[in-house]
TORKE-595678 format. One record per residue (C-alpha): residue in three letters; x negated, y negated, z negated. Coordinates in steps of 0.05 Angstrom, whole numbers, padded with zeros to 5 digits, always signed. Each point is the difference from the previous one (the first is absolute). Layout:
BEGIN
ALAXYZ...
This chain:
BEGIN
UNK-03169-01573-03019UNK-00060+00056-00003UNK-00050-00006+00053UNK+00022+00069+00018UNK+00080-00023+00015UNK-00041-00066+00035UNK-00040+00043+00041UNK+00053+00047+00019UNK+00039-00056+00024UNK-00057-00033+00040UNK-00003+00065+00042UNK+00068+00016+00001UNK+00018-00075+00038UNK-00073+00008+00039UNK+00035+00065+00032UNK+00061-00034+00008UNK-00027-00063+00037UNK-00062+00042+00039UNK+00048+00045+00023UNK+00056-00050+00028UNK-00054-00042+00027UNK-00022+00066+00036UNK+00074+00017+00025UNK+00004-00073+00030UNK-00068+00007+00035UNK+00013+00061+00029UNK+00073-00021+00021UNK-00035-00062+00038UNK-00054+00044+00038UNK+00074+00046+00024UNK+00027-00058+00013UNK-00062-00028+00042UNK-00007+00065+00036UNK+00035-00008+00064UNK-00063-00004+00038UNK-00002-00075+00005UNK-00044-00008-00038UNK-00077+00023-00014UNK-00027+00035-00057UNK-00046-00064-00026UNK+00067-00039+00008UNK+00044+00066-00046UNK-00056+00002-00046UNK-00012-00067-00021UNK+00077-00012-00002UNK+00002+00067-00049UNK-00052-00028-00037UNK+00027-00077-00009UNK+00069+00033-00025UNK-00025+00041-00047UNK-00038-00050-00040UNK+00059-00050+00007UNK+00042+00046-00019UNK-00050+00017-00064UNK+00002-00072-00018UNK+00087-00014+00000UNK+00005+00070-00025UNK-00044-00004-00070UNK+00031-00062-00027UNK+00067+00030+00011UNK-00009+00084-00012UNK-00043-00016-00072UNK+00052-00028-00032UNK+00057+00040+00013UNK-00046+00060-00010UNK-00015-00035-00070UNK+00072-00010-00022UNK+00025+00074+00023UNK-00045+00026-00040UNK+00004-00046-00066
């Protein structure tokens, strides 16, 4: 592969995997919003799922990326 096509796909899955990461954060903070619970407490909830959601989602989202595109 070219380091163009690899390049290409390394942004194409980060998108993929920043962005889904993103859509489960902010679903949690809706979900947290009934006004039980403080901002610290809805912030550092946001915060922990998006970067656990970074870490199950890039194992999984570069390959498939990868093999759609081979």
């Amino acid at each position: 592969m070219s380091s163009i096509t690899e390049r290409r796909l390394a942004v194409v899955s980060a998108l993929w995997y920043t962005g889904l990461s993103t859509a489960l954060a902010l679903g949690f903070y809706l979900a947290a919003g009934g006004g039980r619970y403080d901002m610290v407490a809805r912030f550092g909830g946001v915060i922990w799922v998006f970067i656990l959601a970074m870490i199950i989602t890039m194992p999984v989202i570069i390959p498939l990326v990868k093999k759609k595109y081979q």
